[in-house]
VEXKOL-412846 format. One line per field, with one value per residue: x, y, z of N, C-alpha, C in turn; residue in one letter. Coordinates in steps of 0.02 Angstrom, whole numbers. Layout:
N
n_u	[X  ...] $
n_v	[Y  ...] $
n_w	[Z  ...] $
ca_u	[X  ...] $
ca_v	[Y  ...] $
ca_w	[Z  ...] $
c_u	[X  ...] $
c_v	[Y  ...] $
c_w	[Z  ...] $
residuo	[A  ...] $
END
This chain:
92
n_u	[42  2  110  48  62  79  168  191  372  473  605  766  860  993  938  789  645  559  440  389  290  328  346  325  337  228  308  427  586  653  609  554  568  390  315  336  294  324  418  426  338  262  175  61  -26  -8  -68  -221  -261  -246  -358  -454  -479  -533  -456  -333  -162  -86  12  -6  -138  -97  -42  -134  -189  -306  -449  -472  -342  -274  -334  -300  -165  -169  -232  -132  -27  -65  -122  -4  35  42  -67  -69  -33  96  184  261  380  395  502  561] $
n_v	[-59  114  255  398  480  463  551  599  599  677  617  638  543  506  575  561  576  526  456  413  341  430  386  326  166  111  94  98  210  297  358  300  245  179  149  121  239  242  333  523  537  453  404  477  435  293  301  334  228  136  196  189  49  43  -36  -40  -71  -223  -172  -63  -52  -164  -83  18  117  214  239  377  410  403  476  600  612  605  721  807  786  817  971  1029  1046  1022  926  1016  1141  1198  1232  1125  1082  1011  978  909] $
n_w	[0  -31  46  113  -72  -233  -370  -531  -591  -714  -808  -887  -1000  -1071  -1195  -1200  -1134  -999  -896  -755  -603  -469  -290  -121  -52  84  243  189  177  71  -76  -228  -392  -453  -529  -717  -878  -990  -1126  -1129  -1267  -1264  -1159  -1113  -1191  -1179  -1052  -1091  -1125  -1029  -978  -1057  -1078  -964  -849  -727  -724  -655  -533  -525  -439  -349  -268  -224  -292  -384  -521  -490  -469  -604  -683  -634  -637  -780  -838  -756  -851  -974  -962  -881  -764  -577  -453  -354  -412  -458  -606  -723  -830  -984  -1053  -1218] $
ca_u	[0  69  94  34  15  116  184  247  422  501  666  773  920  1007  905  739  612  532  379  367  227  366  313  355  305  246  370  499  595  661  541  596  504  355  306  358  226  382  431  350  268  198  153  -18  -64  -29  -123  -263  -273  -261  -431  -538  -478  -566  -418  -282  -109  -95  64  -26  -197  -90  -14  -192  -204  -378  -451  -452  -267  -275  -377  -265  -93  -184  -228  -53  13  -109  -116  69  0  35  -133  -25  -21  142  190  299  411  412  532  620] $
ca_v	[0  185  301  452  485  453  613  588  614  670  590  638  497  480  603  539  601  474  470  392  343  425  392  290  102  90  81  130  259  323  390  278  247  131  129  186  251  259  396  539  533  389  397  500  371  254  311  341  164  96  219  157  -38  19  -67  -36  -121  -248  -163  -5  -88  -158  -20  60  169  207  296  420  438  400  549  683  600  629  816  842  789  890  1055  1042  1101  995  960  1095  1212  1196  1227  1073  1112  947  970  839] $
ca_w	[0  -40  105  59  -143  -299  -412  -598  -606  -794  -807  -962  -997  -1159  -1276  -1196  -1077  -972  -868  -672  -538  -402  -230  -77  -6  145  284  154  204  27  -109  -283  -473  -450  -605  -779  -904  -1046  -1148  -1130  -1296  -1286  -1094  -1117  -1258  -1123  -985  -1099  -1137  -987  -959  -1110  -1068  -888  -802  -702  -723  -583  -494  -460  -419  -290  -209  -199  -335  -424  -570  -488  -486  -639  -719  -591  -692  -868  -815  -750  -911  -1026  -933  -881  -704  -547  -432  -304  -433  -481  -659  -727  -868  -1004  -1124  -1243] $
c_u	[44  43  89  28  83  112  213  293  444  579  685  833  931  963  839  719  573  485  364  302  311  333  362  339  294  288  444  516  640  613  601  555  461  335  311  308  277  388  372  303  232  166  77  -56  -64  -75  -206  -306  -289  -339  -466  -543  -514  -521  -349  -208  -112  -52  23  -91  -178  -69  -72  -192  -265  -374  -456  -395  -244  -290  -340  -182  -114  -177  -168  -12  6  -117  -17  74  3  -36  -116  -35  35  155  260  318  436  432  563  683] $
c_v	[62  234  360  464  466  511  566  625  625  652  593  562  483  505  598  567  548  497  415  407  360  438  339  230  116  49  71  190  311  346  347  287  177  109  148  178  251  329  446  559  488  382  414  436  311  235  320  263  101  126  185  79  -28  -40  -43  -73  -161  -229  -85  -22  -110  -120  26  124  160  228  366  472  452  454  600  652  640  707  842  830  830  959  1063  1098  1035  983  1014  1152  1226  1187  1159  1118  1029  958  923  861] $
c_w	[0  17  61  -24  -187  -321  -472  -575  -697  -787  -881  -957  -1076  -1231  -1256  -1133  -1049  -909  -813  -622  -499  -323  -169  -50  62  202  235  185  146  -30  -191  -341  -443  -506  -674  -834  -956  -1071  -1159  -1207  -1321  -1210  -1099  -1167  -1200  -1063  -1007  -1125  -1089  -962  -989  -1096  -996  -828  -789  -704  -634  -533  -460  -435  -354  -233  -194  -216  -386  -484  -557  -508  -550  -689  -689  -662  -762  -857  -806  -800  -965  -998  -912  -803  -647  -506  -363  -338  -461  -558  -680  -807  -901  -1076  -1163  -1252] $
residuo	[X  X  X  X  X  X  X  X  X  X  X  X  X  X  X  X  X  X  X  X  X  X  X  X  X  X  X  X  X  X  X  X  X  X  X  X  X  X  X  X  X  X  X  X  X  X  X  X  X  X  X  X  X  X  X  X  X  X  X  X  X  X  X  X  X  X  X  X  X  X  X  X  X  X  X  X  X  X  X  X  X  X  X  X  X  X  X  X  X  X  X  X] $
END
């Protein structure tokens, strides 16, 4: 189960921008990648797929993540607007 929430992370490496569930396990005491959505332009295509299939991958299903979460990620990818408020900056 995830203490407190999951954030995307953008990670560039080698020419490429990449797209992270970053958050923390419970009774972890570091914050790592849980799950990677791939590059980011194929990530939104991703996430929008896992919406219309109406299912969750089974790794974040188990860590007790919804659709909810789901629909706040998409938004923070298409507005380019954390749900803080925070402007994110996703360049290639």
């Amino acid at each position: 189960m995830i203490e407190g929430t999951g954030y995307l992370k953008f990670v560039k490496s080698k020419g490429h921008l990449y797209v992270y569930l970053h958050g923390r396990l419970q009774g972890e005491k570091s914050k790592k990648h849980l799950f990677k959505f791939g590059r980011s332009e194929c990530a939104l295509e991703n996430l929008y797929c896992m919406r219309e299939a109406n299912r969750l991958p089974n790794e974040l299903a188990k860590m007790g993540f919804t659709f909810d979460d789901l629909d706040q990620w998409i938004l923070t990818i298409e507005t380019k607007v954390t749900p803080t408020g925070k402007k994110i900056n996703i360049l290639e």
